[in-house]
C-alpha distance (Angstrom), angle and dihedral (degrees) to the residues before:
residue distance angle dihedral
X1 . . .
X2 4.09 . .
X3 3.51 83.9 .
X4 4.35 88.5 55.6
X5 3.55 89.1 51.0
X6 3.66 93.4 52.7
X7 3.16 98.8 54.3
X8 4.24 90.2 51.7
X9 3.86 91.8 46.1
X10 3.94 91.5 53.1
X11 3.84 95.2 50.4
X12 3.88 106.4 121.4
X13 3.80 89.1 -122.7
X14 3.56 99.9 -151.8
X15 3.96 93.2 173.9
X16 3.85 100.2 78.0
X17 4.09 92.2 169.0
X18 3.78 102.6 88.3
X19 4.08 100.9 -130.5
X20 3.75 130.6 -147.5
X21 3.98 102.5 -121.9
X22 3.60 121.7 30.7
X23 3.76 118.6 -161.6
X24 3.94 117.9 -146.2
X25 4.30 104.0 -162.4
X26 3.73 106.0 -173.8
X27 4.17 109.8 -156.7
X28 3.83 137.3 175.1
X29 3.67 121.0 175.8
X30 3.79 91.8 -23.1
X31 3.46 102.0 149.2
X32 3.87 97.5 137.4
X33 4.27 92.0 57.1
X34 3.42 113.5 22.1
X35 3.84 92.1 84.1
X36 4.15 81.9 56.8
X37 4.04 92.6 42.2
X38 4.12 89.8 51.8
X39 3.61 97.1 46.5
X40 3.88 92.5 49.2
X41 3.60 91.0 64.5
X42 3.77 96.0 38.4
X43 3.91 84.5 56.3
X44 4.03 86.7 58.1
X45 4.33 102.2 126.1
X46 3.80 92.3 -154.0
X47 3.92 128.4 144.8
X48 4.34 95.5 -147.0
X49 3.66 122.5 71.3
X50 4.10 122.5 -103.3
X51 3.80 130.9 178.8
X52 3.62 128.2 -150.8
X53 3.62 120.1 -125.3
X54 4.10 109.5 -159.9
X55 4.31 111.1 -166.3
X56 3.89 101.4 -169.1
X57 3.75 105.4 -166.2
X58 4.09 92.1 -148.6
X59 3.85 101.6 -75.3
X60 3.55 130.2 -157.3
X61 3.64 104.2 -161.0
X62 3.86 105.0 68.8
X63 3.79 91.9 -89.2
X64 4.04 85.1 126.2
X65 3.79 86.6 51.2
X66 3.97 96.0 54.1
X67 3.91 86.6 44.3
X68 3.99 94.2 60.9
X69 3.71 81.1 41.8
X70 3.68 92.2 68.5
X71 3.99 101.5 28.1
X72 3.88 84.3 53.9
X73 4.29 86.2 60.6
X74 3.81 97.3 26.9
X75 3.93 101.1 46.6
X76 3.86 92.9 143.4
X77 3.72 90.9 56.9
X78 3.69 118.8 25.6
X79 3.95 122.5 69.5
X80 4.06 104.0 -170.6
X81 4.28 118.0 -160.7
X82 3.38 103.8 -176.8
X83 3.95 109.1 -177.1
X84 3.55 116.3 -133.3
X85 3.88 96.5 -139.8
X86 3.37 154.7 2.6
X87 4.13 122.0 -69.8
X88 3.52 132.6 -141.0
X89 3.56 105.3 -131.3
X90 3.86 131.8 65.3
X91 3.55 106.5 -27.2
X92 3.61 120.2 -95.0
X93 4.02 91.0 7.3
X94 3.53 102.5 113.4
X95 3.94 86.1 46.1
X96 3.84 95.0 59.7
X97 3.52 96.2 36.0
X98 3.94 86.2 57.4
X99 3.47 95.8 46.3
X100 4.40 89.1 51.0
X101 3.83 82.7 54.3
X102 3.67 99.7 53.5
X103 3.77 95.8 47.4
X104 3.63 109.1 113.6
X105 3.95 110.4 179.6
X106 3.91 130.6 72.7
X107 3.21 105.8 -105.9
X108 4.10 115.9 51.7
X109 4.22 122.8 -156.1
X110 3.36 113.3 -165.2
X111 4.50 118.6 -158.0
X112 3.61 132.3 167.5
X113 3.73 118.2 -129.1
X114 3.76 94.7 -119.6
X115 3.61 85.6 52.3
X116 3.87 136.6 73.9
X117 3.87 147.1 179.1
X118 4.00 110.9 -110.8
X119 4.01 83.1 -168.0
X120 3.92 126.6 86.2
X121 3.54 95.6 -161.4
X122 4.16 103.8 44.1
X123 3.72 94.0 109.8
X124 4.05 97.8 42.4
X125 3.42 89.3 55.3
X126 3.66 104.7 39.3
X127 4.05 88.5 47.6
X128 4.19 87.9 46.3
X129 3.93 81.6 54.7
X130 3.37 108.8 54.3
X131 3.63 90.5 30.8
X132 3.82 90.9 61.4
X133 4.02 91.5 35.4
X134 4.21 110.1 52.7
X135 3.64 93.5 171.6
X136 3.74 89.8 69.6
X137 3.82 122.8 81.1
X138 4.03 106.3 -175.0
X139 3.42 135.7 12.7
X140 3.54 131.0 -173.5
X141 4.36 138.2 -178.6
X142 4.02 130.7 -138.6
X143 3.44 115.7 -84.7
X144 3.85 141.9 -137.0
X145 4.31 117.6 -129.5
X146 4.13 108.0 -158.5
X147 4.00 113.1 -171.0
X148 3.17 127.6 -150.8
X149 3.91 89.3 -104.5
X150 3.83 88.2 58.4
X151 3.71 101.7 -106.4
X152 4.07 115.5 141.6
X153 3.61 119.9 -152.6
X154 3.25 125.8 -172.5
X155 4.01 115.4 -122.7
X156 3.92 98.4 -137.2
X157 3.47 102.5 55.2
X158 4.06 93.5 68.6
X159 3.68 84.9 53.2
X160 3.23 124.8 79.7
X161 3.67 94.1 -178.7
X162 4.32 85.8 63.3
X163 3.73 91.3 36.4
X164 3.87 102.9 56.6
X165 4.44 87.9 65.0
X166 3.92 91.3 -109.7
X167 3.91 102.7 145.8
X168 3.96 100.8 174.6
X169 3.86 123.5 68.9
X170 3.67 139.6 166.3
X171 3.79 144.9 -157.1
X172 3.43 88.1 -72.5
X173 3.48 102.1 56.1
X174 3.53 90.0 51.9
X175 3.84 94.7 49.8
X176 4.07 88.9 46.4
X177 4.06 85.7 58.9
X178 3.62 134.3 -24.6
X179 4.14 117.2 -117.2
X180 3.30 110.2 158.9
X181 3.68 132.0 96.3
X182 3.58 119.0 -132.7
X183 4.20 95.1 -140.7
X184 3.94 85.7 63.3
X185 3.45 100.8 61.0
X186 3.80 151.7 115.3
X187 3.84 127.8 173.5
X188 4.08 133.9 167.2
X189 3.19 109.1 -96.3
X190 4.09 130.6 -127.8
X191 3.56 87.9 32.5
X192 3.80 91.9 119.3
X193 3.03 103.3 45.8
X194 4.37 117.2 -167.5
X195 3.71 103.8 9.9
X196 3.95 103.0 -116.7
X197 3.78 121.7 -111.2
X198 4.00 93.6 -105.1
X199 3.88 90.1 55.9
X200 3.70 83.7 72.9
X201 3.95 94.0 63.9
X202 3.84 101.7 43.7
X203 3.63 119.6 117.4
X204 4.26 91.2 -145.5
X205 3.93 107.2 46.5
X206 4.00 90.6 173.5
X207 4.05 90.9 56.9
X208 3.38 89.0 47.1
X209 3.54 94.0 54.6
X210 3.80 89.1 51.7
X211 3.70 89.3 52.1
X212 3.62 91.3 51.3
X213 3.73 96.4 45.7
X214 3.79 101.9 47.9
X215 3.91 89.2 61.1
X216 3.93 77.1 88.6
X217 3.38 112.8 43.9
X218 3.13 148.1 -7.8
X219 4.48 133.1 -80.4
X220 3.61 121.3 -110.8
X221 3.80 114.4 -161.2
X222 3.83 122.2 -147.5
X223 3.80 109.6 -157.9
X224 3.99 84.1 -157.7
X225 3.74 119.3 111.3
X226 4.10 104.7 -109.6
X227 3.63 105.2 163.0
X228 3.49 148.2 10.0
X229 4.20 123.6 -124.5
X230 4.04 110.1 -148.6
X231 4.18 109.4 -150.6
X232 3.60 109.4 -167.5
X233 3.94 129.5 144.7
X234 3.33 100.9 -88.1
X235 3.71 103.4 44.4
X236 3.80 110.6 117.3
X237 4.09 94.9 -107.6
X238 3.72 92.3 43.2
X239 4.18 114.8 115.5
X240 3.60 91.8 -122.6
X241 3.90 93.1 63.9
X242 4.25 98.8 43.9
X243 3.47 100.9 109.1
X244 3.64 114.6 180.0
X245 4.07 94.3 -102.7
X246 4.13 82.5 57.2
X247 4.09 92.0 47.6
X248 4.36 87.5 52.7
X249 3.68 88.7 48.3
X250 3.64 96.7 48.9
X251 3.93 99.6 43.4
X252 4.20 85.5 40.2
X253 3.74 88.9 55.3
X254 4.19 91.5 63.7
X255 3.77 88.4 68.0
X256 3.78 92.9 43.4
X257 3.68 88.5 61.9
X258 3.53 88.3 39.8
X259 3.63 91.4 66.8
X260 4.15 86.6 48.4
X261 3.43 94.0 48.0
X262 3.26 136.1 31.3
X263 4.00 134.5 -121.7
X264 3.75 76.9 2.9
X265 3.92 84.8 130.6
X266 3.80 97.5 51.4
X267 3.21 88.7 79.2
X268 3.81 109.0 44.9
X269 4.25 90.1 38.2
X270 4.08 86.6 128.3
X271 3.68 96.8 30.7
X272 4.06 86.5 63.7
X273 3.70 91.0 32.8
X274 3.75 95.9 62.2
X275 3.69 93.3 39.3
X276 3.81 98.3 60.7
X277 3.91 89.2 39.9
X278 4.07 80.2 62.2
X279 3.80 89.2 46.4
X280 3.79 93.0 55.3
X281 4.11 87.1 40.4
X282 4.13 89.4 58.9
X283 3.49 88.6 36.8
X284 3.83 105.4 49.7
X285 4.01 115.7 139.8
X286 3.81 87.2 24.4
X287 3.87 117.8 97.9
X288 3.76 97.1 -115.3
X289 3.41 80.4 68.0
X290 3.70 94.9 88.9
X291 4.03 88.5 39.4
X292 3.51 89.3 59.9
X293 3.77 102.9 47.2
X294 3.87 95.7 45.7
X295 3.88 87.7 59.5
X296 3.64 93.3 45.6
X297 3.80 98.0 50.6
X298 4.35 84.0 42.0
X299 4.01 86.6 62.9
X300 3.18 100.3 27.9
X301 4.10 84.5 58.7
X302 3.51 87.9 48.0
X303 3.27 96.6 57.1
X304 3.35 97.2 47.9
X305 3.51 88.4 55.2
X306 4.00 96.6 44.1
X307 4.26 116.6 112.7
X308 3.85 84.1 -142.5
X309 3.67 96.1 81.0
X310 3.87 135.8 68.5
X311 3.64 121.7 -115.9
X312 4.45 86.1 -120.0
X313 3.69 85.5 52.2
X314 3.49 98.8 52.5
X315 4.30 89.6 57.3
X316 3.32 89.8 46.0
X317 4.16 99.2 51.8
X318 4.15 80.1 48.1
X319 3.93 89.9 59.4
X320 3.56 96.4 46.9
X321 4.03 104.1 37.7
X322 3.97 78.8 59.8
X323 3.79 106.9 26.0
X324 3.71 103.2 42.3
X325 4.17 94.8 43.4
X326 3.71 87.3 58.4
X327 4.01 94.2 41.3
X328 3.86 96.7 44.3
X329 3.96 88.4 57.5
X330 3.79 105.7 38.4
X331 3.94 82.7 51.5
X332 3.70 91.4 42.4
């Protein structure tokens, strides 16, 4: 942590005006977008001020290069923190918690370097929003997902919770399922204050920060397209990269925010079931084995036993906790 803050209190600073929106981009060898990501906010037609706050997690690929590209013509705007190694902790923690830290304004926009806004206006009216609207803590737009192949799908229309017109939320919408994508939001800043200790450990840093905001406030939801998600195989969520060390930390995370938030579990019982059933599939002969199984069959149990599930659904979880283990890996 001291050594977090260090690095935040020793940035050169060169953007003495304090602005209105800060924008936290998060990259790691993203040399093929970030030139997309930086222009999408430079494109922003706003009348406030906003600085751009780039965490490189020590890439490899010239990313850093690109980065002092930009700072070098955007001084007024762009803060760079480029870390000078690797961390031992969850990666790309340290980066985004840095990045949080050294955001200055009152509103914060968070975007991932392999992502972008295909909108001119996102921030304007996000910032007119919640300006307007003080009971509201976050708000955030529908998304586009590109492939590698070149198909565009539209984020709302897997969701029925975007689909059904509903554009207000709370914390407990959020904690029943998580829909929204972290490129396409906005949230008032300071409002969490000192990251706690278990927001270190979590798999999912950007839900987490949704979590923790919407304890104050409620979510607006802009059925506008804002930004565009890029899925290719090397993005941090894609297949290829899951390793089993990623798979723990993700499943481990659900009882970390258990522990924040209560009945978060309830509702993700077969959701961690099935993922530690996986973990003792990939890990058969080994000794975590037996770790892995006795915490599948303890949610699975419980969610078996949960109110919050029909009788249909329950039969149907069975089938696929079983069915669709075996399938995925004979067919893998």
């Amino acid at each position: 942590m001291q050594e977090n803050l260090a690095i935040v209190n020793n940035l050169p600073n060169p953007i003495m005006e304090l602005p209105l929106v800060s924008v936290s981009i998060i990259t790691y060898n993203h040399n093929k977008f970030i030139r997309q990501a930086l222009d999408s906010v430079l494109a922003q037609a706003v009348d406030f001020r906003y600085e751009i706050i780039v965490g490189d997690d020590f890439s490899k690929d010239g990313t850093q290069d690109i980065l002092r590209e930009y700072q070098e013509k955007h001084p007024d705007k762009i803060q760079l923190i480029l870390h000078p190694r690797d961390y031992d902790c969850v990666p790309g923690r340290v980066n985004n918690i840095t990045n949080l830290y050294a955001c200055r304004g009152k509103y914060v926009a968070m975007l991932d370097g392999d992502d972008s806004w295909i909108s001119t206006d996102k921030l304007q009216k996000q910032v007119d929003f919640l300006e307007k609207n003080k009971e509201y803590a976050l708000v955030f737009s529908d998304t586009i997902f590109k492939y590698q192949d070149g198909k565009e799908v539209k984020f709302s229309e897997t969701q029925t919770h975007l689909s059904n017109g509903n554009l207000d939320f709370t914390q407990k919408d959020i904690i029943q399922k998580g829909f929204i994508q972290t490129s396409s939001i906005l949230f008032r800043n300071h409002l969490i204050g000192e990251f706690p200790d278990w927001f270190w450990k979590v798999y999912h840093a950007d839900y987490a920060i949704q979590l923790l905001a919407s304890r104050y406030g409620r979510i607006r939801y802009f059925p506008e397209i804002f930004s565009l998600r890029n899925f290719y195989q090397e993005s941090f969520s894609a297949p290829q990269t899951q390793t089993l060390e990623k798979r723990k930390l993700f499943y481990d995370q659900y009882k970390l925010f258990e522990m924040e938030f209560p009945d978060y579990l309830k509702y993700r019982y077969f959701t961690v079931g099935k993922g530690y059933f996986n973990l003792a599939f990939d890990s058969f002969g080994t000794m975590k084995f037996f770790t892995y199984i006795s915490t599948s069959v303890k949610y699975t149990l419980m969610y078996f036993l949960t109110p919050y599930a029909s009788g249909k659904a329950k039969i149907g979880a069975l089938k696929h906790i079983i069915f669709s283990s075996f399938v995925d890996r004979s067919s893998s």
